[in-house]
C-alpha positions as CSV (number, residue, x, y, z in Angstrom):
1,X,7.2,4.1,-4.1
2,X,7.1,3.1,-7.6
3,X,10.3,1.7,-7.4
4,X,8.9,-1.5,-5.9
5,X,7.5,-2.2,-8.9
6,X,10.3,-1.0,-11.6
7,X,12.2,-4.0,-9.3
8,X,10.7,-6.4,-9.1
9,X,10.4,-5.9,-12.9
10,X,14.4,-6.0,-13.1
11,X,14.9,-8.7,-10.6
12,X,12.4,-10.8,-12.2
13,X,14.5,-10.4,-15.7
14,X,18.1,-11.0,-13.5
15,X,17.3,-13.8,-10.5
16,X,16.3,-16.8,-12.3
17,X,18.8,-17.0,-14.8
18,X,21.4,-16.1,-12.2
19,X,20.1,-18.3,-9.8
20,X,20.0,-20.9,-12.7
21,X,23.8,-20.7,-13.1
22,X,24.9,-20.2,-10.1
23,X,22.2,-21.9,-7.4
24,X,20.0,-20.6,-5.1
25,X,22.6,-19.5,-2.3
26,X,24.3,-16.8,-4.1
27,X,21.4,-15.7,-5.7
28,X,20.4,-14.6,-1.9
29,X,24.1,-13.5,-1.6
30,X,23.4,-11.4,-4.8
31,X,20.3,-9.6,-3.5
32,X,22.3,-8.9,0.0
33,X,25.0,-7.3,-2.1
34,X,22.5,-5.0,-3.8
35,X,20.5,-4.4,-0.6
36,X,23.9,-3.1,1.0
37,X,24.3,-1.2,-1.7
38,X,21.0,0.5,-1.5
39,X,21.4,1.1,1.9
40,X,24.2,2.8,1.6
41,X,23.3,4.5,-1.2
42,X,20.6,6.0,0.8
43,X,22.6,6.9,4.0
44,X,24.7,9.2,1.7
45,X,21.6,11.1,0.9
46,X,20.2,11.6,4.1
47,X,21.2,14.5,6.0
48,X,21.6,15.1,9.5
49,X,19.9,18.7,11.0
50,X,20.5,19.7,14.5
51,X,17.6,19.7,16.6
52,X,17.4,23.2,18.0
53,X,13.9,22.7,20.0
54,X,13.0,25.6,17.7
55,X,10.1,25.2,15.7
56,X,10.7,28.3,13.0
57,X,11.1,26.3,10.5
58,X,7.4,24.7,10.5
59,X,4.5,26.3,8.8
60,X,1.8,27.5,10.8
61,X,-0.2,24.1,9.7
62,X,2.0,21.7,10.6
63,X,1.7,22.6,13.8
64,X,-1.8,21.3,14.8
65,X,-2.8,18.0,15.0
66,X,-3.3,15.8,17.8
67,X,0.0,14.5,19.2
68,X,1.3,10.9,20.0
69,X,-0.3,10.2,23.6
70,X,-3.5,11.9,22.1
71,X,-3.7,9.4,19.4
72,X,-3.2,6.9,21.5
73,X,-6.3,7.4,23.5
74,X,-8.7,7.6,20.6
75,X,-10.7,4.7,19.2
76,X,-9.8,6.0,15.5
77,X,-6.3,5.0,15.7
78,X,-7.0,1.6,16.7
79,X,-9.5,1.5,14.0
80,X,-6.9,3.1,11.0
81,X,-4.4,0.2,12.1
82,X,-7.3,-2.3,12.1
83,X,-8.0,-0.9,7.8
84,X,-4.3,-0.9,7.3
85,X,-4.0,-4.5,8.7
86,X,-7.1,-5.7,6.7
87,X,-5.9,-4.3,3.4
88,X,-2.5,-5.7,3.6
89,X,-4.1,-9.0,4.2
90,X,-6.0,-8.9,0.9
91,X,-3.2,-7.2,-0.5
92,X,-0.6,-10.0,0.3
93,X,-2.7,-12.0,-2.9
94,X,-0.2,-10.5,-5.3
95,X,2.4,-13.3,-4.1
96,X,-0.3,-15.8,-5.2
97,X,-1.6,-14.3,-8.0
98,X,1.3,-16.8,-10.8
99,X,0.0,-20.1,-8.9
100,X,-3.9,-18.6,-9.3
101,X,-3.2,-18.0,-12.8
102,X,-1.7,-21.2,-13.8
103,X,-4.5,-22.7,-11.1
104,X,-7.1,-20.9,-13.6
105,X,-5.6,-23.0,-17.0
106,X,-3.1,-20.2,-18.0
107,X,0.2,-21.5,-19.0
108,X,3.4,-20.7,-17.7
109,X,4.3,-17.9,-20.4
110,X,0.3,-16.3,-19.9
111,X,1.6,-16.4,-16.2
112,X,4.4,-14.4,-16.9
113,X,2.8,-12.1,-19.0
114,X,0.0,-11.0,-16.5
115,X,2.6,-10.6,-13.6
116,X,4.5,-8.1,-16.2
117,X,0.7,-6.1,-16.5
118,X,0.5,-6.4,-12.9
119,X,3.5,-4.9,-12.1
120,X,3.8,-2.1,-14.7
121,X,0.3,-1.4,-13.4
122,X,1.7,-0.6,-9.5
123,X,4.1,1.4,-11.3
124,X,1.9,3.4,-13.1
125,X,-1.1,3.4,-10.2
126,X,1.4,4.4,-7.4
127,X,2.1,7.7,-9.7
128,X,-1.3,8.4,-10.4
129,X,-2.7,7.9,-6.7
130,X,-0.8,10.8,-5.3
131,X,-1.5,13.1,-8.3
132,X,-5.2,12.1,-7.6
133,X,-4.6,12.8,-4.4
134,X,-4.0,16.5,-4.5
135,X,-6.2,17.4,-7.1
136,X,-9.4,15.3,-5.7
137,X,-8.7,15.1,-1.9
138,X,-8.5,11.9,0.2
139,X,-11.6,10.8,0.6
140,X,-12.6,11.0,-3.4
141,X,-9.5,9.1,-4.2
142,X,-9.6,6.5,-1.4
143,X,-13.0,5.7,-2.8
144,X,-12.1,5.8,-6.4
145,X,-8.7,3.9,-5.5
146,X,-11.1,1.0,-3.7
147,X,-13.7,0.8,-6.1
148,X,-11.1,-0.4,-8.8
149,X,-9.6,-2.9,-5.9
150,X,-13.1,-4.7,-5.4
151,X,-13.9,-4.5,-9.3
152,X,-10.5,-5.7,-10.3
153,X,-10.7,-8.7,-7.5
154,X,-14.2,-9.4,-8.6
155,X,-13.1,-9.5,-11.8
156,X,-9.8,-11.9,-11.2
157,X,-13.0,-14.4,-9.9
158,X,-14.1,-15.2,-13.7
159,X,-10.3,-16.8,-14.2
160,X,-10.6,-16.1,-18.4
161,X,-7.6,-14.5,-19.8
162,X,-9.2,-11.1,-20.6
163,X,-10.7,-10.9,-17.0
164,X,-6.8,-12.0,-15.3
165,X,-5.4,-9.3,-17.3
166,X,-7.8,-6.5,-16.8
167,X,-8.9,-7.8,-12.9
168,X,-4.4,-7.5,-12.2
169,X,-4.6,-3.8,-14.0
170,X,-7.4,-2.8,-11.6
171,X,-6.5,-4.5,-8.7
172,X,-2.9,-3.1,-9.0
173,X,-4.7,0.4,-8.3
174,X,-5.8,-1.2,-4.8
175,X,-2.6,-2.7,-4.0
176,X,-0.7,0.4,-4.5
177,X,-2.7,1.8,-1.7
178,X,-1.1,0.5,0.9
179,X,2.2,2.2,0.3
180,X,1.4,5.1,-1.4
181,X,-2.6,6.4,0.2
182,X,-2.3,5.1,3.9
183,X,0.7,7.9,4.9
184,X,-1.7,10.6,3.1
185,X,-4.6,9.0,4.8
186,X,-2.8,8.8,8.6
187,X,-1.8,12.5,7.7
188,X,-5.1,13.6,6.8
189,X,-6.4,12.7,10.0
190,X,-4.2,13.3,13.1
191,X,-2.4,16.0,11.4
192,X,1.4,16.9,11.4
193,X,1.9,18.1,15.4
194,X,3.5,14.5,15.9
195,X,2.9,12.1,12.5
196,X,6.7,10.5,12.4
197,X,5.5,8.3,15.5
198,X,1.7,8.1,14.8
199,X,2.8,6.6,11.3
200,X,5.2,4.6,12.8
201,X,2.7,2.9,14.8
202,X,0.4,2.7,11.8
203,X,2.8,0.9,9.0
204,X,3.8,-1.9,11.8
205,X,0.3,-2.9,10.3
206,X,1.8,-3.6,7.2
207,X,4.2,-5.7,8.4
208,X,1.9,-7.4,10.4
209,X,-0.7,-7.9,7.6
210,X,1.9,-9.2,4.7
211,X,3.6,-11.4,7.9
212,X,-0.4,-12.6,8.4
213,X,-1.5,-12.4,4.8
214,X,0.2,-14.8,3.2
215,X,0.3,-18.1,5.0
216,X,-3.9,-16.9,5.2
217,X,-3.8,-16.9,1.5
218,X,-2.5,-20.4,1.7
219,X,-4.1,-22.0,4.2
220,X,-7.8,-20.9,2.3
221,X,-6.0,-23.0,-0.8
222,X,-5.0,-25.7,0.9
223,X,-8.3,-26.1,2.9
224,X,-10.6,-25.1,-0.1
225,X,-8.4,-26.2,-3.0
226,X,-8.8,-23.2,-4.7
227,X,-8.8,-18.8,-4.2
228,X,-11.9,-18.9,-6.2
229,X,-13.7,-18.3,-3.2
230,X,-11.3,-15.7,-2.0
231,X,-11.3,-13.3,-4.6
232,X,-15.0,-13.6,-5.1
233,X,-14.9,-12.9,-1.3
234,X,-12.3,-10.2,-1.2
235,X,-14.6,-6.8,-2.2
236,X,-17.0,-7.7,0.6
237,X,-13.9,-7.2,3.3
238,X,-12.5,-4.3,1.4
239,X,-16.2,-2.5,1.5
240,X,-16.4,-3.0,5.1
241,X,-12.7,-1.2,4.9
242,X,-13.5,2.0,2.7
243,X,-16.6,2.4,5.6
244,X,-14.5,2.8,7.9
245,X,-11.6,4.9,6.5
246,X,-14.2,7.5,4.9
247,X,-15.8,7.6,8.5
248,X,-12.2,8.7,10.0
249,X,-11.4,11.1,7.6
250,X,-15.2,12.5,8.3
251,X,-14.0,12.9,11.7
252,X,-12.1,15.9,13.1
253,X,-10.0,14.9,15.7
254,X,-8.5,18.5,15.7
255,X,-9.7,21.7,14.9
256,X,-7.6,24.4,12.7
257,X,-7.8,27.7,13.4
258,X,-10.4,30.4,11.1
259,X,-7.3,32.2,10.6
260,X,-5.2,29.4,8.9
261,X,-7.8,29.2,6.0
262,X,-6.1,31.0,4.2
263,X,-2.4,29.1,4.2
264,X,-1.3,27.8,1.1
265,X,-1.2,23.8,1.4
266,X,-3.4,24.0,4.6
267,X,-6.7,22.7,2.8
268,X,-6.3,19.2,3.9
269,X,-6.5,20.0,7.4
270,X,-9.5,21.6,7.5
């Protein structure tokens, strides 16, 4: 996942000069080429495995869980989809963050130079969430990984220089969350029996909340004729959101067996 970030950091060096020379249709022809490209990159990697009915090659873990048609009749699901919706809501901010800085006096070049601490920060912060994540456990890191979202948001509210730079750092910790923390999180709490489609109902939430996000984002600037007000508002949401998300993961919506304690890799099911 942290090669959102290491693109957008190579785009952002190859677009505008390309689309400087060249206009603003082929630089879209330019980013189609390399999406093809990437596509089929990835279809050559994939593999293809027969599927035997057999379950031999699953651990004893994976199981339990609760399956699709069982999460779909429990309030919690409804409720993860709500958090995930929420967050990439707030989240969608990064698209706004070079007008908010130039909004807040910073010059075109300062701009620049926050976006490039921004992003090296989701680079950086989508490595560190999963190593924090097996070594702490979900619900330490989820706080920890929130706490710096509402600080760094707080902190993008004072609009100096030293608080843009170090409010983008912490907020980047946040924002990383919604790629990298939300499959752990899904997984932490309905288990493994059937997570491919309980996921795949969760993350149409993020497509929904970037979809919803931004033109939210916007239409707050246009009515209040600034994101002050949102960024200063932003930590109070995203409190309300680690409430809820700690309460799920409190909750077992399965029960593991005494006799998998013992399974390597099993801990997080308990």
């Amino acid at each position: 996942m942290s090669g959102t970030g290491i693109c957008s950091m190579l785009m952002s060096g190859i677009l505008p000069s390309f689309m400087d020379n060249h206009g603003w249709r082929m630089g879209y022809v330019l980013c189609g080429v390399l999406w093809g490209l990437v596509m089929l990159g990835a279809a050559c990697l994939i593999r293809e495995y027969p599927d035997t009915g057999e379950e031999k090659g699953k651990s004893a873990a994976e199981k339990y869980g609760l399956t699709y048609k069982e999460a779909l009749h429990c309030k919690g699901f409804y409720l993860l989809i709500g958090c995930v919706l929420l967050c990439n809501i707030i989240m969608v901010c990064s698209q706004h963050l070079p007008a908010y800085f130039q909004d807040a006096g910073m010059s075109g070049i300062e701009s620049g130079k926050i976006m490039i601490v921004f992003s090296l920060g989701l680079i950086l912060w989508k490595i560190v969430l999963g190593q924090a994540y097996d070594r702490l456990g979900a619900i330490p890191t989820t706080i920890i990984c929130y706490g710096a979202y509402m600080a760094g948001m707080w902190i993008l509210s004072l609009e100096t220089l030293p608080a843009l730079i170090g409010g983008s750092l912490l907020a980047a910790l946040g924002i990383a969350s919604s790629t990298v923390l939300f499959p752990l999180i899904t997984r932490k709490i309905f288990g493994l029996k059937e997570y491919a489609p309980i996921w795949g109902n969760v993350s149409m939430a993020t497509a929904f909340g970037v979809a919803a996000g931004s033109p939210i984002w916007g239409a707050f600037y246009d009515y209040f004729g600034s994101y002050h007000l949102a960024f200063l508002g932003a930590p109070v949401l995203l409190a309300t959101n680690l409430i809820l998300l700690v309460a799920l993961m409190r909750k077992k919506y399965y029960e593991l067996p005494e006799n998998l304690a013992s399974i390597p890799n099993s801990s997080s099911f308990r």
